[in-house]
N, C-alpha and C positions, 0 to 999 in steps of 0.2 A: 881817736880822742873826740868827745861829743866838742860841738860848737858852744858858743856862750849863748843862742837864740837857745840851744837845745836843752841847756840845763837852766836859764831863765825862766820856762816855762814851767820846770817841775817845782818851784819854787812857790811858796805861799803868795796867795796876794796881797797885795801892798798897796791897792786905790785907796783905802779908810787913811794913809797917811798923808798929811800933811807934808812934812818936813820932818829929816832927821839931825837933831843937834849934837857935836860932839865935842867932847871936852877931854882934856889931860885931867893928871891926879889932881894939879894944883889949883884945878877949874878954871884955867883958861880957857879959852874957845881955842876947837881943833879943827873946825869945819861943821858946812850947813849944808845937808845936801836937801833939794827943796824936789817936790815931787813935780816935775815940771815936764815935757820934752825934751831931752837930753841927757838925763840922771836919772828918768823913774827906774830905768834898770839897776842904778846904783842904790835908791831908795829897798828894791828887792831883794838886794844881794846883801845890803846892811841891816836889814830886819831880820833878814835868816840868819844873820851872825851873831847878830841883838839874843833873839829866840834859844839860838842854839850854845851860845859860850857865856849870856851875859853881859858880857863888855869884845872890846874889839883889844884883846891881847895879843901874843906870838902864836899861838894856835890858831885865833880865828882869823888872824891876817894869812896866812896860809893858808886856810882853806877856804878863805876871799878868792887869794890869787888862781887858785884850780879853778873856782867858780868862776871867772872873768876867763878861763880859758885863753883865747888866741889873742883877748885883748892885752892878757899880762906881757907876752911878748913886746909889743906895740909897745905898752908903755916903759917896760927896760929900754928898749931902741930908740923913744923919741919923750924922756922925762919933760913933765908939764903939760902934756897933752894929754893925762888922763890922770887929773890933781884925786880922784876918790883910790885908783889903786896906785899912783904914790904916795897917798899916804898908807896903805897898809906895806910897802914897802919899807916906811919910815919906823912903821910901828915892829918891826923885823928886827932892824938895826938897832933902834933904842932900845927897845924894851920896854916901850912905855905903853901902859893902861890906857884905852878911850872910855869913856864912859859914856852911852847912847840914851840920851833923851828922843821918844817916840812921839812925834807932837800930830794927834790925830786932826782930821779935816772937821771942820764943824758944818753941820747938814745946814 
């Protein structure tokens, strides 16, 4: 099984983002992942989800969790230490639509 550094790097780049917003149907706020130290990985992994499915439904939350690799374990074993893939966890269970706002960096 590739590592998460391994398939992170086949992944598009994601420096032009700023911040990723997300929302439920009802447009609440579902989460803000900011492209900072410690989530640009999660910035990568939800642009390529963005890219690929549109929104973050039951399909693209699965093939989140394959892409986060050994970290999905981690976060089944120790919930809250990795609030971007449980929420694709969340989006499993409910069934609920995210909607992803791309909010690029300004030069």
């Amino acid at each position: 099984m590739k590592k998460f550094s391994e398939i992170l790097a086949s992944l598009e780049n994601s420096d032009h983002i700023q911040k990723i917003e997300l929302a439920k149907a009802d447009g609440s706020n579902a989460g803000l992942i900011e492209n900072k130290p410690g989530s640009q990985g999660s910035v990568k992994v939800y642009h390529h989800l963005f890219k690929k499915w549109g929104n973050i439904n039951k399909d693209a939350a699965k093939d989140g969790l394959k892409i986060y690799a050994e970290h999905t374990q981690d976060a089944e074993e120790n919930p809250g230490k990795h609030p971007n893939i449980d929420r694709l966890f969340e989006v499993i269970e409910t069934g609920d639509v995210l909607t992803v706002s791309i909010i690029e960096a300004k030069n």
